[in-house]
ROBA-417030 format. One record per residue (C-alpha): z, y, x. Coordinates in steps of 0.5 Angstrom, whole numbers. Last residue first. Layout:
{c3 Z	c2 Y	c1 X} $
...
//
This chain:
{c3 319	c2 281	c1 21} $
{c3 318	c2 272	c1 23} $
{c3 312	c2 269	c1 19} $
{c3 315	c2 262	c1 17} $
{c3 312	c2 256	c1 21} $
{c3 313	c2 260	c1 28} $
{c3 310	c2 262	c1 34} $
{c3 313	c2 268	c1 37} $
{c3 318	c2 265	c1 41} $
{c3 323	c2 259	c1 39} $
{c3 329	c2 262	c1 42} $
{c3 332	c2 262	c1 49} $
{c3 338	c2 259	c1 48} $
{c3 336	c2 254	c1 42} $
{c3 329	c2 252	c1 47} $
{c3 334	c2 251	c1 53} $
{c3 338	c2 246	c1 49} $
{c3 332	c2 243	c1 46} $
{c3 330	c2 241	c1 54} $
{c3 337	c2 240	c1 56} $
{c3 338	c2 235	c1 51} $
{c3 332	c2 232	c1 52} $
{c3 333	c2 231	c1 58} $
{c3 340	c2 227	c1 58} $
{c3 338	c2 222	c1 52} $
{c3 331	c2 221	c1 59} $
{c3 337	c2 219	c1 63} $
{c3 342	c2 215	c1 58} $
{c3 340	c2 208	c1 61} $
{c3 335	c2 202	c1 60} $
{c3 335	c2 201	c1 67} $
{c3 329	c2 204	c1 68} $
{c3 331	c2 210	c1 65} $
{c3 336	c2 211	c1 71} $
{c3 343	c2 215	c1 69} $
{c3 348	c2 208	c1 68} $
{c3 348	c2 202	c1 63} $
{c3 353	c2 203	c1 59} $
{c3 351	c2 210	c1 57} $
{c3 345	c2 207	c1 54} $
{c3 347	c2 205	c1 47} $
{c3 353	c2 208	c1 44} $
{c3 354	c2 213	c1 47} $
{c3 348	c2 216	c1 50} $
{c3 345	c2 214	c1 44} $
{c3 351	c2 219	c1 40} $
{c3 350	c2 225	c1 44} $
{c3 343	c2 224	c1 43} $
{c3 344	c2 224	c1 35} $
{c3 348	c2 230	c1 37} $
{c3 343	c2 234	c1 41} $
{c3 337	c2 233	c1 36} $
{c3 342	c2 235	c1 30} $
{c3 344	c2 241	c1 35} $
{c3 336	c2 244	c1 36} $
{c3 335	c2 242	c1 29} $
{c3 340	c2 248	c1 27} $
{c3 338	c2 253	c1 33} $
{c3 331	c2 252	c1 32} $
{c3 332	c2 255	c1 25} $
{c3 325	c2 256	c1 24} $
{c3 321	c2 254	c1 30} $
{c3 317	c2 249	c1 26} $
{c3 318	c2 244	c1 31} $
{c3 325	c2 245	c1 31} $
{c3 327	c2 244	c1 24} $
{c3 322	c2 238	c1 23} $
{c3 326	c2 234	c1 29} $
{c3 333	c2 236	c1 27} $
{c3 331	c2 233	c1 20} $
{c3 328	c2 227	c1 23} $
{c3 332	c2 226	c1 28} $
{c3 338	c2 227	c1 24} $
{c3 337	c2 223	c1 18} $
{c3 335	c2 217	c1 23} $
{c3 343	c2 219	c1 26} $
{c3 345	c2 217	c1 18} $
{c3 341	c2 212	c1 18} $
{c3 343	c2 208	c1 24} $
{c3 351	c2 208	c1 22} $
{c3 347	c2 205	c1 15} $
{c3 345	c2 199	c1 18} $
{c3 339	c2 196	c1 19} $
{c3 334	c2 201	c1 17} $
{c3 326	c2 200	c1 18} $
{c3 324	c2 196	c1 25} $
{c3 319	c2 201	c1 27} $
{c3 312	c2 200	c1 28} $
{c3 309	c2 206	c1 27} $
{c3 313	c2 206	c1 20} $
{c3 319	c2 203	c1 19} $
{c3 322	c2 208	c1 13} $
{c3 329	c2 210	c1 16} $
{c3 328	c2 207	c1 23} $
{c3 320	c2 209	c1 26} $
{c3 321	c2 215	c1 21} $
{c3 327	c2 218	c1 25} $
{c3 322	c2 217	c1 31} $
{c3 316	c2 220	c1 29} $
{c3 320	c2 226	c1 27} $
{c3 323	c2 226	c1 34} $
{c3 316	c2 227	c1 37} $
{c3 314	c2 232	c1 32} $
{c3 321	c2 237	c1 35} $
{c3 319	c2 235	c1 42} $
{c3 311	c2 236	c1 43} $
{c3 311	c2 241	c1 38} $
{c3 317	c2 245	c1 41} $
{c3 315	c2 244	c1 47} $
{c3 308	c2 247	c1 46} $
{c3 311	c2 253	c1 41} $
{c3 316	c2 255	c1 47} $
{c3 309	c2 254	c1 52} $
{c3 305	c2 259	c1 48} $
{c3 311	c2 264	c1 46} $
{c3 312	c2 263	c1 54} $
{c3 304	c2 265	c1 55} $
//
């Protein structure tokens, strides 16, 4: 069953990470497109990390992308306003963190896209 949850987690997180970086590099699912190239380069990250990690190959790798563009958030967008997501803060950056973080660690379980030996 934790291969079953990793895979869940990874799906759920790794896919939506790439939603969001298409929202910001090509406009899709109503995204405003690019506006500047700071906001590209972290686009790349979270579409790439994204991938990575929901395909469980190279979990770590994607695992690190998705870490530093929420670093990034958290510094340049919602850190000033404090922990609460409800106050357009940083709390929901934090999570997934943790979350991604704790998958790297673990290690993506059993299902991968690429057969492991």
């Amino acid at each position: 069953m934790a291969d079953l949850g990793l895979l869940i987690i990874r799906l759920v997180v790794g896919l939506t990470f790439v939603g969001h970086g298409a929202q910001k590099l090509f406009g899709w699912f109503g995204g405003p497109g690019p506006i500047k190239f700071g906001e590209w380069l972290g686009t790349i990250g979270i579409t790439t990390g994204g991938l990575l990690f929901s395909a469980g190959e190279l979990t770590w790798l994607g695992a690190i992308l998705i870490i530093i563009v929420m670093i990034d958030a958290i510094f340049t967008v919602h850190g000033k306003n404090g922990f609460w997501l409800t106050d357009g803060g940083y709390e929901y950056n934090l999570i997934l963190i943790a979350i991604v973080l704790g998958v790297a660690l673990i290690g993506p379980g059993d299902y991968v896209l690429i057969y492991k030996m």
